[in-house]
C-alpha positions in Angstrom: 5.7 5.7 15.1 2.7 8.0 14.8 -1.1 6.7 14.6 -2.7 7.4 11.5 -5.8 8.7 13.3 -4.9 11.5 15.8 -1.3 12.2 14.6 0.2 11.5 17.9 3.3 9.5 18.8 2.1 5.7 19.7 4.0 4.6 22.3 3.8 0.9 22.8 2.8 -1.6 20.2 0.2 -0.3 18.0 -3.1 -1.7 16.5 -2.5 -2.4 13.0 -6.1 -2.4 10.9 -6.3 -3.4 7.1 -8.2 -0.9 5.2 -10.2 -2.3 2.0 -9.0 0.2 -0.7 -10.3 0.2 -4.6 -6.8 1.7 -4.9 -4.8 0.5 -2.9 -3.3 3.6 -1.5 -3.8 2.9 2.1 -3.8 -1.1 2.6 -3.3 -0.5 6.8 -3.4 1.9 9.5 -1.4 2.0 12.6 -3.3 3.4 15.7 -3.0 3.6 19.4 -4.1 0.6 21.0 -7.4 1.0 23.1 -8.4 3.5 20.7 -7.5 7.4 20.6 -9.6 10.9 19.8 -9.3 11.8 16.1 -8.1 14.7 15.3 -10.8 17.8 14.7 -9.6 17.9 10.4 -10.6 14.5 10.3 -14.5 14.4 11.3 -17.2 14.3 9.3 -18.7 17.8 8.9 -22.2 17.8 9.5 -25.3 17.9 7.3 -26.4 21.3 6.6 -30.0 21.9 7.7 -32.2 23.2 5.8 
């Protein structure tokens, strides 16, 4: 099983976490339990200063 925020293999149980969707594409996500790093394409870009 791999967690849905780092892309890593979970080994273990995993933390399943219900997503509130308008769409309903994504309804949970399984991630490492304890909590993980995301991975660097899923960050926020910063604000641009101006």
């Amino acid at each position: 099983m791999m967690c849905d925020r780092c892309g890593k293999p979970i080994e273990g149980e995993p933390e399943v976490v219900q997503v509130d969707s308008p769409t309903g594409a994504a309804p949970s996500l399984t991630l490492h339990r304890g909590g993980c790093r995301p991975a660097p394409h899923q960050s926020t870009p910063e604000e641009p200063t101006r």
